[in-house]
C-alpha positions in Angstrom: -3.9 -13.1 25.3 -6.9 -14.5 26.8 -8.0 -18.4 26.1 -5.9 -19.0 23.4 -7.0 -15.7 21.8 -4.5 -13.0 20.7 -6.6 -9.7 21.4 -6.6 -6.9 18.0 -7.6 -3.5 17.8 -8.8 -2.1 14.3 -7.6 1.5 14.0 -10.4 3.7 11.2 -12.6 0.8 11.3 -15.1 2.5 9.3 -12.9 2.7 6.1 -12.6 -0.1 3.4 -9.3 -1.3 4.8 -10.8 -1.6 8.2 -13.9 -3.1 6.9 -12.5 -5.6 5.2 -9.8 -5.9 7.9 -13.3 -6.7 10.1 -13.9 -9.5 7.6 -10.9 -11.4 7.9 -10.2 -11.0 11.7 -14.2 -12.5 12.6 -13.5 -16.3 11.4 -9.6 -16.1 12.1 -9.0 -19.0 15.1 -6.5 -16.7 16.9 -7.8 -13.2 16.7 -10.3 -11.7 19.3 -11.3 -8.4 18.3 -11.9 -6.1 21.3 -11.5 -2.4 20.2 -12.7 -0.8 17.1 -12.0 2.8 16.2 -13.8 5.4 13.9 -13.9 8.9 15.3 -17.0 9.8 13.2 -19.1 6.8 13.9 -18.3 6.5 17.9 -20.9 5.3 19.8 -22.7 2.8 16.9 -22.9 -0.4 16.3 -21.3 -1.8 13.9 -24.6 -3.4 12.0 -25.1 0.8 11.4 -21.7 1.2 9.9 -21.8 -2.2 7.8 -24.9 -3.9 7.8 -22.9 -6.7 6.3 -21.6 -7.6 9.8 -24.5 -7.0 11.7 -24.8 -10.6 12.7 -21.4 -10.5 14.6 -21.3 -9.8 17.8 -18.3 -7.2 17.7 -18.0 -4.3 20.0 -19.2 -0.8 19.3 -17.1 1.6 17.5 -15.0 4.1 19.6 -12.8 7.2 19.4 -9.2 6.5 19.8 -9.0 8.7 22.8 -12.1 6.8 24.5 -10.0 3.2 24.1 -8.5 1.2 26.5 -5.3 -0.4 24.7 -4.4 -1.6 28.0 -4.8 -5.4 26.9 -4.8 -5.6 23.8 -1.9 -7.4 22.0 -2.0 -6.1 18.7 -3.1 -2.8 17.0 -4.5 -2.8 13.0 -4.1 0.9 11.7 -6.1 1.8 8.9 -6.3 5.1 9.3 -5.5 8.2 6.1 -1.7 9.2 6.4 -0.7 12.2 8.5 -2.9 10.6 11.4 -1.2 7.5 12.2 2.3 8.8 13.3 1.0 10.6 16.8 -0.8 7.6 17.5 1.3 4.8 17.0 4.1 6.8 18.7 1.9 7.6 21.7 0.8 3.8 21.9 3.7 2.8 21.7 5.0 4.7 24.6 2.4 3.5 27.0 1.5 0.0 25.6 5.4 -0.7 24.5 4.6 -4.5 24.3 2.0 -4.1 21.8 2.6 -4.6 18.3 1.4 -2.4 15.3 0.8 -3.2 11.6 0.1 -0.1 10.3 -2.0 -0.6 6.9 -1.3 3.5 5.8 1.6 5.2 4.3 3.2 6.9 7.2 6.0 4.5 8.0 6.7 3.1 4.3 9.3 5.5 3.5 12.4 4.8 5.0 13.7 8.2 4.1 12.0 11.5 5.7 12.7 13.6 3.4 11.0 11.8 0.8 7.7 11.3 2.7 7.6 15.1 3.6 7.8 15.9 -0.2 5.2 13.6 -1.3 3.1 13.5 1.4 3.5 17.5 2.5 3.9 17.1 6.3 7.3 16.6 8.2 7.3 13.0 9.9 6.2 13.2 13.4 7.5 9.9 14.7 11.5 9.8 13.3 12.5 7.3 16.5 9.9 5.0 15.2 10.7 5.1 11.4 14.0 3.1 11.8 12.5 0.5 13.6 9.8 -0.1 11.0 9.7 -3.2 8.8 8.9 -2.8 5.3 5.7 -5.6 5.3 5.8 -7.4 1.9 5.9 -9.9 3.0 6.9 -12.4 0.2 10.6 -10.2 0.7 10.7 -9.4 4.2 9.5 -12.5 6.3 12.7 -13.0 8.8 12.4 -9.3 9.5 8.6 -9.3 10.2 9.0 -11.9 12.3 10.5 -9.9 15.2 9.0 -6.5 14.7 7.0 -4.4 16.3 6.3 -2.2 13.7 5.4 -3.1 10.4 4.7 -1.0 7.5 2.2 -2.6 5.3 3.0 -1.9 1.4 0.5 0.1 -0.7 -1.8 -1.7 -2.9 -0.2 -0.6 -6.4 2.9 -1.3 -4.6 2.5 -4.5 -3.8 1.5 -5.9 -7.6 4.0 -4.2 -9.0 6.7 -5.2 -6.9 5.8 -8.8 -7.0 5.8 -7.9 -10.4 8.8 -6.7 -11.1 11.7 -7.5 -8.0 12.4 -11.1 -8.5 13.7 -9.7 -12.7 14.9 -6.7 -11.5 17.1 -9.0 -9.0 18.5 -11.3 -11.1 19.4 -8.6 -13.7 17.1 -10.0 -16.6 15.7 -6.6 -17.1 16.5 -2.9 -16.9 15.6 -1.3 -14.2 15.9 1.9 -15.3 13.4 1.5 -18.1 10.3 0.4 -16.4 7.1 1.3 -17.4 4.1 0.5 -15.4 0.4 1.3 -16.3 -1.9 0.5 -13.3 -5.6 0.2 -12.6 -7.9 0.0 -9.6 -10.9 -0.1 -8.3 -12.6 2.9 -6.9 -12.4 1.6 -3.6 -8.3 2.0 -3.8 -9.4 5.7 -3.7 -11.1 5.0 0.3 -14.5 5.9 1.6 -14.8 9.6 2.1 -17.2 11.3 -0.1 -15.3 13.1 -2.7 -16.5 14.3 -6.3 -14.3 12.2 -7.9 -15.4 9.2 -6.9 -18.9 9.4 -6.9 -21.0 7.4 -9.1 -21.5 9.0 -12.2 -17.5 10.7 -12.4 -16.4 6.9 -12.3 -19.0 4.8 -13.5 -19.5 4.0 -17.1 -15.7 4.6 -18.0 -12.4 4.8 -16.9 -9.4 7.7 -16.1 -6.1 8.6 -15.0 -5.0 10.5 -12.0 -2.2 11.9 -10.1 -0.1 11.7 -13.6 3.7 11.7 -13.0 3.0 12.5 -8.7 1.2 9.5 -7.4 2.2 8.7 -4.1 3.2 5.3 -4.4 5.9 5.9 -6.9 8.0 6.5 -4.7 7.2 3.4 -2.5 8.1 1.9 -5.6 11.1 3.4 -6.1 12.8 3.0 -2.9 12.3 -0.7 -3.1 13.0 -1.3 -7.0 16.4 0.4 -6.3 17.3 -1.3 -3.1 17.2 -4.6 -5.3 18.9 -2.6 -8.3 21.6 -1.2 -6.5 21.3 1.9 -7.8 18.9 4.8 -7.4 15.9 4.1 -10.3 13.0 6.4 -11.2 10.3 4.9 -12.7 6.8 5.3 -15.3 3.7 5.2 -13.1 0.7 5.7 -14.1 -2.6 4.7 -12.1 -5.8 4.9 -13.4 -9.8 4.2 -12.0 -11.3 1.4 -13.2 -15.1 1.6 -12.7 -15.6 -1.1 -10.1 -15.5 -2.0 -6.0 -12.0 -3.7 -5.6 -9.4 -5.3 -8.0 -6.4 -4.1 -9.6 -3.9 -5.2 -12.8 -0.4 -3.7 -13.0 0.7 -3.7 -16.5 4.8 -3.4 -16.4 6.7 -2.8 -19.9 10.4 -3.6 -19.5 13.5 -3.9 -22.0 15.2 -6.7 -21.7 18.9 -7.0 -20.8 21.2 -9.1 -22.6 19.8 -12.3 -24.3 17.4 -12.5 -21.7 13.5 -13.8 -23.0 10.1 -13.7 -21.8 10.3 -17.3 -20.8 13.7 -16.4 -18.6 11.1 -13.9 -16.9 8.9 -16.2 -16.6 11.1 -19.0 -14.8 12.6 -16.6 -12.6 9.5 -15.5 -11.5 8.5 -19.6 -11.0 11.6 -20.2 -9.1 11.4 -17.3 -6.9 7.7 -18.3 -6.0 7.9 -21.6 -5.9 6.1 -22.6 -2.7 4.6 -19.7 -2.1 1.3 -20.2 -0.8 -0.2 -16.8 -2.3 1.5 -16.3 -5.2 0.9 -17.8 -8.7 2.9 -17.6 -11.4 0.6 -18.2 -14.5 1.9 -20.8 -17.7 2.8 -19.3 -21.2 -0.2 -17.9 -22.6 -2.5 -17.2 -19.5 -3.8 -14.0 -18.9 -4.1 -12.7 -15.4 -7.2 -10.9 -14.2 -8.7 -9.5 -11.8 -12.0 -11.4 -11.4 -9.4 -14.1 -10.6 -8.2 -12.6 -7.3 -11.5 -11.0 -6.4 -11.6 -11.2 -2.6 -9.1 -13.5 -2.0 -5.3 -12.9 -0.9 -3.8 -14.1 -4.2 -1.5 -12.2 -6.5 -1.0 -13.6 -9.9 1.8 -12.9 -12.5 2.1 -13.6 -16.3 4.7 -12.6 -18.6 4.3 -12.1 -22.0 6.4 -11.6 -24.9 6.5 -7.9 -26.4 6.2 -7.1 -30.2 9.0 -4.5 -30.2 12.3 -6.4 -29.9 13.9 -6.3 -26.7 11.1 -6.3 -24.5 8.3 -8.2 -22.4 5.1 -7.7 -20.8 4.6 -8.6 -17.2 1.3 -8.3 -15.8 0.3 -8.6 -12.0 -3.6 -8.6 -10.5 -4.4 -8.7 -6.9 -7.6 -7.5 -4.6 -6.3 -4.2 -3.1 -8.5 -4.7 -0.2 -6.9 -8.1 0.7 -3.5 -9.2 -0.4 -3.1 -4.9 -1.0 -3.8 -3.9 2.5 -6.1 -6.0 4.9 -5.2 -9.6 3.8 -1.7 -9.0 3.3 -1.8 -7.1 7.4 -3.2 -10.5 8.9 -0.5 -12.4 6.6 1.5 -10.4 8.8 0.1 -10.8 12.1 0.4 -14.5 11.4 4.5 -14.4 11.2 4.6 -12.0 13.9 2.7 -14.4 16.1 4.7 -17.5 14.9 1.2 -19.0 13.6 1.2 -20.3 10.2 1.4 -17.7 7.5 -1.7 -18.7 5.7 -4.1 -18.7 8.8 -7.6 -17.1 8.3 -6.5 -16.5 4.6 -7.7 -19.5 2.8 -10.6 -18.1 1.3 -10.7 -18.8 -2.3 -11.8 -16.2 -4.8 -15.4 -15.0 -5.7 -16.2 -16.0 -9.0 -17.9 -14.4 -11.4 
């Protein structure tokens, strides 16, 4: 640290994540950025990557094997999974101080064998993986507190679990017949060129993908049954909503017992109370996206089903912030004992 200033590196810099990763760190009190990373943008400014920024004096973009760690306290990954394991590992290595919140998949999975079917490579880090802190952080503060490795949740993830653990924990639904219908915006998707998100595939309507093989189901999974007991499968289903950033997670569960809508919804309330980005909506208010837009708020509403014995419980946050960047400096903030909401208190964009 240097003058009160806790010194960052931003790993893929040049993605969405990183970008808006960028966006965050600049006004944050504590953060110094001094290394950003984007193998196929080294050597230009950032005003040429994102003009957005071009007023920020922020250093030039770099490959990862050109950078200095040497001083730098704490290392942002936003790089596409498969790429982050060597790196963290070998960081880790020579900079074993540092501390890394990675915002990909690679360290999500607790269980190997699971990532290498889903994700079709063998782990490349396994002495790391047990180490690695699952970073919702709503569940796991204590533990990201004192790691040194935290695995930021996915974005779908991260609405639906908010959605859906709290119920799920008390036993008010069950867990074994969960349905979840999800949307995002294209941007979820990331920034390299591919047919399927250009313009006129997405614009102008909206579609499924990765039907019944999505990779976050099982991100899902593992932490749905942890609070469950049990091993659960679930319905996931994510779809492309024709739009930069947002999402809406909507969950269908069955009831258990003599369990209501309003006990959902007062579980939910208690579990959040106090929570500084969570927002548990009143009877009868609908959640949406341009609600959240570019802010690190989730918010939850529960709904009563028509078919007997169930309920509705939808979740909407901006996957760029509280589903990946946002949620990464939330926590940077507890690893750093600063308070949690730091550089976060941006309110919404509206309309």
């Amino acid at each position: 640290m240097s003058n009160g200033k806790i010194k960052i590196g931003v790993l893929g810099a040049s993605g969405y994540t990183g970008a808006d990763l960028v966006r965050l760190a600049v006004p944050h009190p504590n953060m110094e950025i001094s290394i950003l990373t984007a193998n196929t943008h080294a050597g230009k400014k950032v005003a040429e990557v994102f003009p957005h920024l071009g007023h920020v004096d922020l250093p030039d973009m770099t490959k990862v094997e050109d950078a200095d760690w040497g001083d730098v306290d704490a290392i942002f990954c936003g790089l596409p999974h498969g790429t982050t394991q060597d790196i963290t590992r070998s960081l880790v290595e020579t900079h074993g101080d540092v501390k890394v919140i990675d915002m990909s998949a690679d360290f999500r999975l607790r269980n190997m064998d699971t990532y290498q079917e889903w994700y079709g490579i063998k782990h490349r880090a396994p002495g790391l993986q047990g180490s690695a802190v699952y970073g919702l952080t709503e569940f796991y503060r204590d533990d990201i507190r004192g790691a040194n490795l935290v695995a930021c949740p996915g974005c779908y993830p991260t609405a639906v679990l908010m959605a859906l653990l709290p119920v799920v924990s008390a036993g008010l639904v069950d867990p074994a017949d969960l349905i979840i219908d999800a949307k995002s915006g294209v941007s979820g998707a990331g920034r390299a060129a591919k047919e399927a998100t250009l313009f006129c595939e997405t614009g102008e309507g909206m579609s499924p993908y990765a039907i019944g093989k999505h990779r976050h189901a099982p991100e899902i999974e593992q932490e749905i049954s942890k609070a469950a007991g049990n091993d659960i499968v679930v319905n996931f289903t994510p779809h492309l909503i024709p739009m930069s950033r947002g999402e809406l997670c909507t969950c269908y569960v069955r009831l258990e017992g003599k369990a209501t809508a309003s006990d959902l919804r007062a579980a939910l309330a208690e579990r959040y109370a106090g929570e500084p980005f969570v927002r548990v909506l009143n009877e009868g208010v609908l959640p949406a996206t341009q609600h959240v837009r570019g802010s690190n708020f989730v918010l939850i509403g529960v709904f009563e089903d028509r078919v007997s014995g169930r309920a509705i419980i939808i979740s909407t946050l901006d996957n760029l912030v509280k589903g990946s960047a946002g949620q990464a400096v939330q926590n940077f903030n507890l690893i750093f004992g600063l308070d949690e909401t730091t550089g976060l208190g941006q309110m919404p964009l509206f309309p």
